[in-house]
Structure formats: structure tokens, C-alpha cells
Kinemage of the C-alpha trace (Angstrom):
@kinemage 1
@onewidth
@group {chain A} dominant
@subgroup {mainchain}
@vectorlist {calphas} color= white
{ca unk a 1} P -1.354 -15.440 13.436
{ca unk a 2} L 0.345 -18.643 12.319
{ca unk a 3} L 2.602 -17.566 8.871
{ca unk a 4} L -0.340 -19.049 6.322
{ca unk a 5} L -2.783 -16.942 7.718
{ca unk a 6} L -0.683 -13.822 7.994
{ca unk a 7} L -2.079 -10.534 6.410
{ca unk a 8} L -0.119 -10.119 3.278
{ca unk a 9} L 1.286 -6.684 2.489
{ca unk a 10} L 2.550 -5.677 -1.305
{ca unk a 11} L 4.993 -2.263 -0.774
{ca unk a 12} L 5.340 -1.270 -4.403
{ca unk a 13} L 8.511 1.082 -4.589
{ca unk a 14} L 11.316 2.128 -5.975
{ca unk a 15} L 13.468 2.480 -3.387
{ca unk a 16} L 15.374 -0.443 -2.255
{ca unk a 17} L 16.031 0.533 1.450
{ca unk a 18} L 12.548 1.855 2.068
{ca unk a 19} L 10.830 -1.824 1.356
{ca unk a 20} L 13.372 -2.954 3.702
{ca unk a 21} L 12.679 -0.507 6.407
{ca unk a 22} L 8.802 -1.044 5.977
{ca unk a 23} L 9.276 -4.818 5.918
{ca unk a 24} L 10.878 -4.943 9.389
{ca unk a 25} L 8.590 -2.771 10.818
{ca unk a 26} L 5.749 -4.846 9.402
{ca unk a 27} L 7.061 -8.089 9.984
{ca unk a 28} L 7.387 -7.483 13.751
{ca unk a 29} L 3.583 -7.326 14.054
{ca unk a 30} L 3.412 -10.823 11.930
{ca unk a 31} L 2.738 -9.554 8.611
{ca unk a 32} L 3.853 -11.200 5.576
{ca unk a 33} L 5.273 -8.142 3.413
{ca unk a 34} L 6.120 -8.205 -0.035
{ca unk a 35} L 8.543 -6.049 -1.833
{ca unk a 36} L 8.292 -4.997 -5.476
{ca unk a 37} L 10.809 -2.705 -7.288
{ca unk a 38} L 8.721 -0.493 -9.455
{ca unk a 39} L 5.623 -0.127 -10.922
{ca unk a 40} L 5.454 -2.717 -13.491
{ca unk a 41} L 6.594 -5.344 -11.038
{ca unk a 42} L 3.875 -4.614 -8.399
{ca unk a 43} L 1.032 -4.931 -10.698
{ca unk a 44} L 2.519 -8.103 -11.535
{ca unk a 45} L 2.722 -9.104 -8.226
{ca unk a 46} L -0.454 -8.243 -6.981
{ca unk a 47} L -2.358 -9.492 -9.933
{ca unk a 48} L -0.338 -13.229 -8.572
{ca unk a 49} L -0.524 -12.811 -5.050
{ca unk a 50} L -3.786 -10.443 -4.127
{ca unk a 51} L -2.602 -9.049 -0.852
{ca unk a 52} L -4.773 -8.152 1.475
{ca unk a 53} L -3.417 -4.473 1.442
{ca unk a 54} L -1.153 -2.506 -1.096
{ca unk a 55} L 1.174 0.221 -0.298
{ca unk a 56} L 2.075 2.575 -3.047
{ca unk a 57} L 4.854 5.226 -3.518
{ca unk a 58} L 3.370 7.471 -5.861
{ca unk a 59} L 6.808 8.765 -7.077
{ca unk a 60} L 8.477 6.055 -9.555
{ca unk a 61} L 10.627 6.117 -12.561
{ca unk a 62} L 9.162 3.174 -14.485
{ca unk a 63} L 5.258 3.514 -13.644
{ca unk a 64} L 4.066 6.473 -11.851
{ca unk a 65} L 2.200 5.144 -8.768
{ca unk a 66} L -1.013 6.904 -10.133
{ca unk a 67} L -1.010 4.717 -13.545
{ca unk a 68} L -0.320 1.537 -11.131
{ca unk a 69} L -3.667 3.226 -8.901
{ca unk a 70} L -6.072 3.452 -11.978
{ca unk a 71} L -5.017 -0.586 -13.304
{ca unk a 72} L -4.926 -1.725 -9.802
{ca unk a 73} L -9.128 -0.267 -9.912
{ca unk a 74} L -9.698 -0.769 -13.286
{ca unk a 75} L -9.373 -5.039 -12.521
{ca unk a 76} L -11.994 -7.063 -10.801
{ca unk a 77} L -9.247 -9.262 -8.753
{ca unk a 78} L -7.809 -6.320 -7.646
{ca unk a 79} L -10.440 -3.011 -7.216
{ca unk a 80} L -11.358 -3.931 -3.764
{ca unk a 81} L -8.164 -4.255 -2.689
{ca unk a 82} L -7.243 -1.409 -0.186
{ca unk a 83} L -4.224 0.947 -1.137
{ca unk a 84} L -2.312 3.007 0.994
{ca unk a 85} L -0.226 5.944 -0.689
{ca unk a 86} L 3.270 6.635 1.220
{ca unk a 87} L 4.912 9.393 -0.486
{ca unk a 88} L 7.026 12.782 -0.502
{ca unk a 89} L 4.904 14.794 -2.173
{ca unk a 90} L 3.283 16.180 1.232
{ca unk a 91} L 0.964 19.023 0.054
{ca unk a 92} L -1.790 19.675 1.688
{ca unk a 93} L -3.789 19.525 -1.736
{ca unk a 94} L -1.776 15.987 -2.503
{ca unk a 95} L -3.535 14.743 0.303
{ca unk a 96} L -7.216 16.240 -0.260
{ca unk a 97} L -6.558 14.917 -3.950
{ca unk a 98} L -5.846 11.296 -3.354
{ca unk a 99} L -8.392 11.232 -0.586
{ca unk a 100} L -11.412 12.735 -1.965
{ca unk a 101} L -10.639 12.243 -5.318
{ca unk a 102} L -9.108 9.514 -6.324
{ca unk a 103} L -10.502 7.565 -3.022
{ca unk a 104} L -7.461 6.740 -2.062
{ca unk a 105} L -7.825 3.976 1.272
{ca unk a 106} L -5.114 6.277 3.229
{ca unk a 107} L -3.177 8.837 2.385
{ca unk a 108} L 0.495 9.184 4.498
{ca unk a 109} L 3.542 11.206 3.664
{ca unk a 110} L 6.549 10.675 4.043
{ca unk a 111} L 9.013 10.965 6.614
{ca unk a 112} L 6.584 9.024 8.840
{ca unk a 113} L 6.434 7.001 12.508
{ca unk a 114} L 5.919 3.644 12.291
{ca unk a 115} L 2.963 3.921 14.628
{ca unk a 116} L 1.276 5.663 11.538
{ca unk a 117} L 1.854 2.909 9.253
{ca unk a 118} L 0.482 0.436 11.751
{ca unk a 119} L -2.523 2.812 12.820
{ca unk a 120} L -3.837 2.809 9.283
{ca unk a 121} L -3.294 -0.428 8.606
{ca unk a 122} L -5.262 -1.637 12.074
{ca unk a 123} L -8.148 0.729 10.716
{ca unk a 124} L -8.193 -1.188 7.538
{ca unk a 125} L -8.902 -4.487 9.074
{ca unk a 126} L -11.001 -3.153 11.624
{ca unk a 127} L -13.503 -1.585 9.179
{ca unk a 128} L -13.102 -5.046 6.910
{ca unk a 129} L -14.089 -6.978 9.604
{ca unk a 130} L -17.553 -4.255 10.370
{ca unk a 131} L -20.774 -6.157 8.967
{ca unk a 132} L -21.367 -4.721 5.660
């Protein structure tokens, strides 16, 4: 994957050290990852850049994750995009919510393995690329 065609990846969270963590991890695998600080700042991001998949902390002092969710659907350019949750709210009902519910892409909790990250995003393309 030559670095125009790499799969771009918007992290939107507030936590400094875990974009960093998730952009190494990503990057290894050739995937263009971009950070965003908060909220407000992903949605402006991914209204300029539409990635190809969104990861979204859910926890966030200046726009809870779920408000960023319901714009991120509530726009053409950027309903179809696919949006992971990573978060620490790990109840069982968190998860059943954001899945079933809110229809959620994939639902993972944090602490995770790398090799979770990367398995859900390898489903993602693999069911974009099934004939519709």
C-alpha cells in the first residue's frame, strides 16, 4: 500500500498518549492514522479528511463521544463511515447498547491487544470489499 493509497484512520480522543500508542500500532500495518484531541476537533477533522474508518473514545471532556456518534450519522459525507468505539466503560450492557442500539460498527473496551484493534479493523475492509 503505497502512502496515497493508505487506509486512513481518524482516533478521536482525549488522551494524548493513547493516539500515540494506537498510531504506532496502526502505522506498522501501513495505515495512515490521524489523531484528534477531543470531540470538537474530530468532527472537524473528519468532516475535512473522510477517513475510511473512525475510532471513538466515548469518554471526553469537551464532546461526549456519543454527541460526536449521532453528528458523525446525522451527515451525508460522513453516515457511512464505519466507527469503532474504544472505551473504559466495559459493561456488559455498554456493549449490547452501542451494538444493537446505537449500531455501533465495533464495539472494544479498553485495556485491549493490539491484535483486537487490527482484527476489527481487517473485518471492516473485508465486509467493504463483499459485493453489496
Amino acid at each position: 500500500m503505497d502512502k496515497d493509497q493508505a487506509l486512513k484512520i481518524l482516533y478521536i480522543e482525549d488522551d494524548h498518549e493513547m493516539i500515540e500508542l494506537i498510531e504506532m500500532i496502526l502505522s506498522r500495518r501501513g495505515y495512515k492514522v490521524l489523531g484528534a484531541q477531543g470531540g470538537r476537533k474530530g468532527l472537524d477533522i473528519a468532516r475535512e479528511v473522510l477517513p475510511d474508518i473512525i475510532l471513538l473514545d466515548l469518554m471526553m471532556p469537551d464532546l461526549d463521544g456519543w454527541d460526536v456518534y449521532q453528528q458523525l450519522k446525522s451527515r451525508e459525507e460522513t453516515k457511512n463511515i464505519p466507527v469503532i468505539v474504544i472505551t473504559a466503560k466495559a459493561q456488559p450492557i455498554d456493549r449490547v447498547f452501542s451494538l444493537q442500539i446505537a449500531k455501533v460498527t465495533d464495539y472494544i473496551a479498553k485495556p485491549f491487544r493490539p491484535h483486537e484493534l487490527l482484527s476489527s479493523i481487517d473485518r471492516i475492509l473485508e465486509r467493504n470489499q463483499e459485493p453489496q
